[in-house]
C-alpha positions in Angstrom: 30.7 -28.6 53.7 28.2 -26.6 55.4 24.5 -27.5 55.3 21.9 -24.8 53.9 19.1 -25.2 56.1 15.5 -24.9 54.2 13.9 -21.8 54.9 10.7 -23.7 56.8 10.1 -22.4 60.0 10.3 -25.7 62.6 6.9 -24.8 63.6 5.4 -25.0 60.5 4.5 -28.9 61.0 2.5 -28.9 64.0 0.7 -25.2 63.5 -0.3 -26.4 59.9 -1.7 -29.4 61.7 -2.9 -27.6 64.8 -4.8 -25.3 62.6 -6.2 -28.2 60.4 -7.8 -30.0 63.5 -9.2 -26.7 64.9 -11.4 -25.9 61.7 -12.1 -29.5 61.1 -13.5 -29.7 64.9 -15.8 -26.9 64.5 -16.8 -27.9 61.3 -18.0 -31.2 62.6 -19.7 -29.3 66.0 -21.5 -27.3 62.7 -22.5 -29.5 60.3 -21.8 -32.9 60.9 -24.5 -35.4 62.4 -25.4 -39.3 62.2 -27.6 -41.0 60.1 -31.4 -41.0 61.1 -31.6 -43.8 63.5 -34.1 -46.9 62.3 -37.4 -46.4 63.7 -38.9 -49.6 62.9 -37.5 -52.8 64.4 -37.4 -54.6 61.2 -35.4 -51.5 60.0 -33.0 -51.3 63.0 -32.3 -55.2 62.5 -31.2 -54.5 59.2 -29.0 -51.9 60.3 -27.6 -53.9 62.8 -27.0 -56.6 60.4 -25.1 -54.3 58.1 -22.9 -52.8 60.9 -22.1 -57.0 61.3 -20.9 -57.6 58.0 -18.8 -54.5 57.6 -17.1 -53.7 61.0 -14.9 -56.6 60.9 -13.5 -56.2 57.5 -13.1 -52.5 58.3 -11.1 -53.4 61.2 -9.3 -56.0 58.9 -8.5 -53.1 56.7 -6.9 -50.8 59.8 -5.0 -53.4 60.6 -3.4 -53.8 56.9 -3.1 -49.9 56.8 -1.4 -49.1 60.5 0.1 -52.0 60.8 1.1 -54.2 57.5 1.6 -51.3 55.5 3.7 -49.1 58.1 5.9 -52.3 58.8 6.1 -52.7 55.4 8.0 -49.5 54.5 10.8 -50.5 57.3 12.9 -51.8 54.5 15.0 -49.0 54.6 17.3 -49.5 57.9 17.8 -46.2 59.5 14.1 -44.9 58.3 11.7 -47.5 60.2 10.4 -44.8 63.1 9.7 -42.1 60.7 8.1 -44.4 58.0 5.5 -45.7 60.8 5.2 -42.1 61.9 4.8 -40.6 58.7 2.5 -43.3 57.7 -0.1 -43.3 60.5 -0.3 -39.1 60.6 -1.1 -39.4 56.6 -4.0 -41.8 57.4 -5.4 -39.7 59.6 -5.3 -36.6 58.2 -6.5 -38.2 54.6 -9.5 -39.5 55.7 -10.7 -36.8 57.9 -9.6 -34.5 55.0 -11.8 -36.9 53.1 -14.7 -37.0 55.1 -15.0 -33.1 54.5 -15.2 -33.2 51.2 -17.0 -36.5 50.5 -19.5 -35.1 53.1 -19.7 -31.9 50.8 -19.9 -33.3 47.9 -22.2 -36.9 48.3 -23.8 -36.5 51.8 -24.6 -32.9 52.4 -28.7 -32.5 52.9 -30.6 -29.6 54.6 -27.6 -27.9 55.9 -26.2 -30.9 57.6 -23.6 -33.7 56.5 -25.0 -37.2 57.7 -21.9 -39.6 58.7 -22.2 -43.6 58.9 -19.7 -46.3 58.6 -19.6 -46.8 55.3 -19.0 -42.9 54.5 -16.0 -43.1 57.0 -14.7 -46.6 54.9 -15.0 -44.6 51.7 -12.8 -41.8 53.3 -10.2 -44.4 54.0 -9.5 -45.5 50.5 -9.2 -42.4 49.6 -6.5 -42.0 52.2 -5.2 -45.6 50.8 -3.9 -43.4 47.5 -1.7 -41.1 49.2 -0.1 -43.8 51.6 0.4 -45.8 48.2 1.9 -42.5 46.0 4.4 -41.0 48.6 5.9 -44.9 48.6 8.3 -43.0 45.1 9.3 -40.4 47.3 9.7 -41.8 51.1 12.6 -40.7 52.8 13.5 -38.0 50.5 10.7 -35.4 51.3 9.6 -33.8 54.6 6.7 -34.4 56.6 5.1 -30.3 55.2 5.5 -32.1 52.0 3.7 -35.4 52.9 0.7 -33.1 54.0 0.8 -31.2 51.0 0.1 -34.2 48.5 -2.0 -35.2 51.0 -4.4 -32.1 50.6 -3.8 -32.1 46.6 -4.3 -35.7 46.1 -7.3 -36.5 47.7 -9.9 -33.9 45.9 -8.3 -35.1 43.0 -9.0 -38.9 43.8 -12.6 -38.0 44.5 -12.9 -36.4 41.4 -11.5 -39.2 39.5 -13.4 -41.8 41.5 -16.8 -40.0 40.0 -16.0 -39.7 36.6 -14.7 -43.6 36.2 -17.2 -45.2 38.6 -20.3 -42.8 38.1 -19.8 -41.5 34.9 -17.8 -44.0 32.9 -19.9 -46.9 34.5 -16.5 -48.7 35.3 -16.6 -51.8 37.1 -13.7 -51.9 39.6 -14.8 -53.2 43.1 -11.4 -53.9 44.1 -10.4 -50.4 43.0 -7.9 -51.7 40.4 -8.3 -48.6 38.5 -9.5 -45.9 40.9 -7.0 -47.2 43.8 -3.9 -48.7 42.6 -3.5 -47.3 39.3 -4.3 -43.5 39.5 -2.3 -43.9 43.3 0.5 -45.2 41.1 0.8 -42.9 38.2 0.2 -39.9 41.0 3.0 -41.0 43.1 5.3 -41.2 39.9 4.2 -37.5 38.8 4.9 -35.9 42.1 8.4 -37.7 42.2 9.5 -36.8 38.5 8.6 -33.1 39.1 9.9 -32.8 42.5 13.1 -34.6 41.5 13.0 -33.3 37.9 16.0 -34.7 35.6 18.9 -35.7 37.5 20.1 -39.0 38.5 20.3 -39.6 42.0 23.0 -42.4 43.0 22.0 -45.0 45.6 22.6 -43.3 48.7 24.6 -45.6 51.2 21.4 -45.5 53.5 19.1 -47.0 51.2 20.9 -50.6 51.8 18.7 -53.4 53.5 19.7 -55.1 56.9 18.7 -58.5 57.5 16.6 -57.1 60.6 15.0 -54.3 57.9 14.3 -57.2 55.6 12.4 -59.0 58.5 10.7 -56.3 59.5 9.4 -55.5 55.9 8.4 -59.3 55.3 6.1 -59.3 58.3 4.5 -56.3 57.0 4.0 -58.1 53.7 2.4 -60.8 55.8 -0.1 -58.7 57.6 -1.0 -57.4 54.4 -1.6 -61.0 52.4 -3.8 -62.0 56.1 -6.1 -58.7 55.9 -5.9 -58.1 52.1 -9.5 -60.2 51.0 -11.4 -57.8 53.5 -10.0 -55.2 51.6 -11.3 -56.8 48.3 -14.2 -57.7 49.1 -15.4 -54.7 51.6 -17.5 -53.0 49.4 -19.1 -55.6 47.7 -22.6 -56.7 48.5 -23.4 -59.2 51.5 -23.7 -62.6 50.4 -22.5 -64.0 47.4 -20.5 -60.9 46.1 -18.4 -60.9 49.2 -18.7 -64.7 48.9 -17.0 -65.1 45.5 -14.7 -61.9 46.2 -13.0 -63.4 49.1 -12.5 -66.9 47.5 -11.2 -65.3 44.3 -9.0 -63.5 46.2 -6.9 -66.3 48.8 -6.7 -68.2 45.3 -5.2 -65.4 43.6 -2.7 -65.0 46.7 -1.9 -68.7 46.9 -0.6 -68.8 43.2 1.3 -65.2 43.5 2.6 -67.1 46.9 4.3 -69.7 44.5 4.9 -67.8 41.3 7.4 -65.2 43.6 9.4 -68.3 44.4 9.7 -69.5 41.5 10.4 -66.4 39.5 12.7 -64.9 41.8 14.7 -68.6 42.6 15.0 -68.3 38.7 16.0 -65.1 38.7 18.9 -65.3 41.2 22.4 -67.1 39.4 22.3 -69.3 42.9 19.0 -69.8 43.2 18.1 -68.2 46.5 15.2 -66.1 46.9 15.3 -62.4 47.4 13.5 -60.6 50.1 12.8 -57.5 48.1 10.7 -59.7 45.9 9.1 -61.8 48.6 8.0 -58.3 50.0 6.6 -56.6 46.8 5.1 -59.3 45.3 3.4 -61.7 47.9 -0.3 -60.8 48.0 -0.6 -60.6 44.2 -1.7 -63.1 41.8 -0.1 -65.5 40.0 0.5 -63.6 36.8 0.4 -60.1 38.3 3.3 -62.0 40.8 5.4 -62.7 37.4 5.1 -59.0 36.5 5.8 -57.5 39.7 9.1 -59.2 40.0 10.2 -59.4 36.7 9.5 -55.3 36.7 11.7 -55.0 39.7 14.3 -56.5 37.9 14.4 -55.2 34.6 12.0 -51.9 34.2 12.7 -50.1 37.4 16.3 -50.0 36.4 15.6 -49.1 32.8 12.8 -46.4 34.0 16.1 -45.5 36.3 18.3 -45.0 33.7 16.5 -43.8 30.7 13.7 -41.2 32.5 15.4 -40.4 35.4 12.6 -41.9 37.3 13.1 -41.9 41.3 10.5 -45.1 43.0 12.0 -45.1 46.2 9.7 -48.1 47.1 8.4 -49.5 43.6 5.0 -48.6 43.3 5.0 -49.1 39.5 6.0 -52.5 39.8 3.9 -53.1 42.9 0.3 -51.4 42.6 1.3 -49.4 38.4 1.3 -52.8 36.1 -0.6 -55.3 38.3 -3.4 -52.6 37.9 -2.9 -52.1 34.3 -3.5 -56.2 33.8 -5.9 -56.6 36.1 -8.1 -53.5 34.0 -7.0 -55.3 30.7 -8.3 -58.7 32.4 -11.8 -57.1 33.8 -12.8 -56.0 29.8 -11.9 -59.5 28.9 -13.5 -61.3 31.4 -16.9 -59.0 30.3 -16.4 -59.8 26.7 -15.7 -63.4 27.5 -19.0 -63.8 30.2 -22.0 -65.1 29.1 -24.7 -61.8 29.4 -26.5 -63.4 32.6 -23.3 -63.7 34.3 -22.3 -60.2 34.1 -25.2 -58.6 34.8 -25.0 -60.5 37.8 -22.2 -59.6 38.5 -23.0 -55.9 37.7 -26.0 -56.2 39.9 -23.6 -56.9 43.3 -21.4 -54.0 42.9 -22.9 -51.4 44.6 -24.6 -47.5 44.4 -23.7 -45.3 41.5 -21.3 -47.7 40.3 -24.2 -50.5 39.2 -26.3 -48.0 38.5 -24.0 -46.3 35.9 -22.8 -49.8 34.6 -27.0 -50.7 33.9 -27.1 -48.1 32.1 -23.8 -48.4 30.1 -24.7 -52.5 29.6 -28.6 -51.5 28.4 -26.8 -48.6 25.9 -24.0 -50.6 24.0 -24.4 -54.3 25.9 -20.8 -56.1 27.4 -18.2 -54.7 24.0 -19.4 -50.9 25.5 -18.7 -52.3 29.0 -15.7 -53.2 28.0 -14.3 -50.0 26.0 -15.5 -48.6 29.8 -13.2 -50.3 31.3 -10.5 -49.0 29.5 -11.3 -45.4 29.3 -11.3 -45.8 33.2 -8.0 -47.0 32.7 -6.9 -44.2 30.5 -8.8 -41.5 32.8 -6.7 -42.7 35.8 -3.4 -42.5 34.2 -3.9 -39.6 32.5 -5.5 -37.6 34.8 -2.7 -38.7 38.0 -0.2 -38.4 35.9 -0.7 -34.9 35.0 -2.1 -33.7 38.5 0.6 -35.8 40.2 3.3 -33.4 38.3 1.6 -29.9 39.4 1.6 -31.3 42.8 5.6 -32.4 42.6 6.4 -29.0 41.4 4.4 -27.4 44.2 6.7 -29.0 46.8 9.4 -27.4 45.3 8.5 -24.5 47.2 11.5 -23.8 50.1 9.2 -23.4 53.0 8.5 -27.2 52.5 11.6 -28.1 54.0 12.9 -30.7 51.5 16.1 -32.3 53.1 19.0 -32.4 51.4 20.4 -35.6 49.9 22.8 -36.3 52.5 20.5 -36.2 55.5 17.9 -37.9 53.9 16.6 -41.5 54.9 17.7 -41.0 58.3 15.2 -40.9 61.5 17.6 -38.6 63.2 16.6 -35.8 61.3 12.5 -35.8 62.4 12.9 -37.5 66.0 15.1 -37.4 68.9 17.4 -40.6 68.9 18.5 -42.2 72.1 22.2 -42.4 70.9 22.5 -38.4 69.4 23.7 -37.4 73.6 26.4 -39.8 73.4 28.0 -38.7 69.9 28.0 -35.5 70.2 32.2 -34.4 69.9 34.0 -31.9 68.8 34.2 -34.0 65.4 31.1 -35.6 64.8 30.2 -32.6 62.4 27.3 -34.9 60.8 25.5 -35.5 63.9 25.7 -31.9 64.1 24.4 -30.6 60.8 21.4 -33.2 61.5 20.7 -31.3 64.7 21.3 -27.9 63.0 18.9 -29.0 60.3 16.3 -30.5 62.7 16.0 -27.1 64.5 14.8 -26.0 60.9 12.5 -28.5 60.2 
């Protein structure tokens, strides 16, 4: 049968991004500038110092993102180029779509928007969101689609970012909440509207290969290297970043058993399987039990019963481990002594300790708490329902969503070596890819 190919011009892709980078390069000739540089020498010490403590875990952080994350995704066999392609263009065009609007918004003074490091970092985890939330849909969508919940879901992340961490007060230096849960939840929106109800059957694609396997596993292990730096980033020099980092290799150590365990236990003959090993690795301990446990048994019901498409798992993956660790940060408030947390409050940084002072002086650590989980409830709630509007947006034909047959396949985004040779007068797939790749 015939393929209908989507009405998206094949130029659509790179003038979109062509156009993108133009205004965002005379926007930064405009209005963008550095920070004032330290006049005093005591003051440009202190800069320097700063610089010293962050650059490295930034870098840490670029590696997980390029690298552990992109080789991550290769699970899928015949999907590995585009995945890493895909992944690296959404980072980019995230955070510099991020620096515009956090520059806007937060950093904007006398007609000019002042950049530093730590402005760029914040940029990045907001691009961290959409490289999490298009982990339900990869491989079924195209690369106009990618951008498109790209340019939705950032705004929307910054806005949500400001009403849990400023307004609520919410205490979530890891970005439990903000990150992992609301990039969760989104991710899960934009599938079920985009696929709406219908039940997909695995497509024959969508099977492992011990190479895919090994390729995903050293992604996971890039990820459990790097993944303290990403913890403990934005916590204060010294003992925050101290105690983050510590609290953090423990955590991975136990998950690092607890996968073994549960998914030896899981398996009739024992062996371990590398789908958990991959999804559940730099978790901890408990949250390891629920990730695999949720591969296992919810995904399939969440399959079956809503029609639910999570291509890569991100409910079991980044949804519940989120959802426990905000249940276990109102806990841990009620159950710390009153100098501890306000410690603790006082080495999270900017308007997030400043709001959470204010919240602990109000209604002390059982208001603190309730915080907590209204953060939890705002991030759900609020990605959930923006993460459907965007779904249904990319229903739109010029989007070029591929059909189900073609999908998962880097043939249809990038020239393959072997498409020259397999070319015949009967190789009629090889040539509705081609005939679908001029569209796209």
């Amino acid at each position: 049968m015939a393929v209908s190919p989507p009405a998206c011009p094949h130029r659509l892709l790179p003038l979109s991004l062509g156009l993108f980078q133009g205004v965002l390069l005379l926007f930064f000739a405009l209005f963008v500038t550095y920070d004032e540089p330290a006049v005093q020498a005591e003051d440009a010490s202190v800069v320097a110092n700063q610089l010293y403590s962050i650059f490295p875990l930034f870098q840490d952080i670029q590696v997980m993102l390029v690298v552990g994350l992109g080789l991550l995704l290769t699970f899928l066999p015949r999907y590995g180029l585009s995945v890493l392609t895909h992944n690296f263009l959404l980072l980019n065009f995230s955070t510099q779509w991020a620096l515009v609007l956090q520059g806007l918004l937060h950093r904007f003074h006398h007609g000019q928007v002042h950049l530093d490091l730590h402005n760029l970092l914040a940029a990045e985890f907001a691009a961290v969101t959409v490289l999490i939330s298009v982990g339900a849909v990869l491989g079924r969508t195209s690369p106009c689609q990618l951008l498109v919940v790209a340019t939705c879901e950032v705004p929307v992340y910054l806005a949500s970012e400001w009403a849990i961490v400023t307004r609520l007060g919410v205490l979530d230096v890891g970005g439990t909440i903000t990150i992992h849960v609301f990039s969760c939840y989104f991710g899960l929106g934009v599938s079920r509207a985009l696929f709406g109800a219908v039940r997909w059957p695995v497509h024959p694609k969508e099977t492992p290969t011990p190479r895919s396997d090994l390729m995903s596993l050293v992604g996971t292990l890039i990820l459990w290297v790097f993944w303290p730096s990403f913890v403990a980033v934005l916590c204060q020099p010294g003992d925050a970043q101290h105690r983050a980092i510590l609290n953090t290799l423990l955590a991975m150590s136990a998950s690092a058993l607890t996968t073994v365990v549960a998914s030896s236990l899981l398996e009739r003959d024992g062996k371990l399987s590398p789908g958990d090993l991959q999804n559940a690795l730099t978790l901890g301990s408990l949250s390891a039990m629920v990730c695999v446990l949720g591969f296992r048994f919810l995904t399939p019901f969440l399959a079956r019963k809503l029609l639910l498409q999570d291509q890569c798992g991100i409910h079991n993956l980044h949804g519940l481990p989120g959802i426990l660790g905000a249940a276990a940060s109102a806990v841990a408030i009620l159950a710390a002594s009153e100098d501890t947390s306000r410690s603790q409050v006082s080495h999270t940084r900017g308007n997030a300790s400043e709001a959470a002072w204010r919240q602990w002086g109000d209604s002390g650590a059982g208001g603190q708490a309730l915080c907590q989980v209204a953060g939890l409830a705002v991030a759900v709630g609020g990605s959930l329902v923006t993460g459907l509007l965007t779904g249904a947006a990319l229903r739109l034909p010029c989007l070029a969503q591929p059909p189900e047959r073609l999908c998962l396949d880097d043939s249809l985004y990038f020239k393959m070596m072997d498409q020259a040779g397999s070319q015949g007068p009967g190789s009629t797939a090889e040539e509705e890819v081609l005939a679908l790749k001029e569209q796209v």
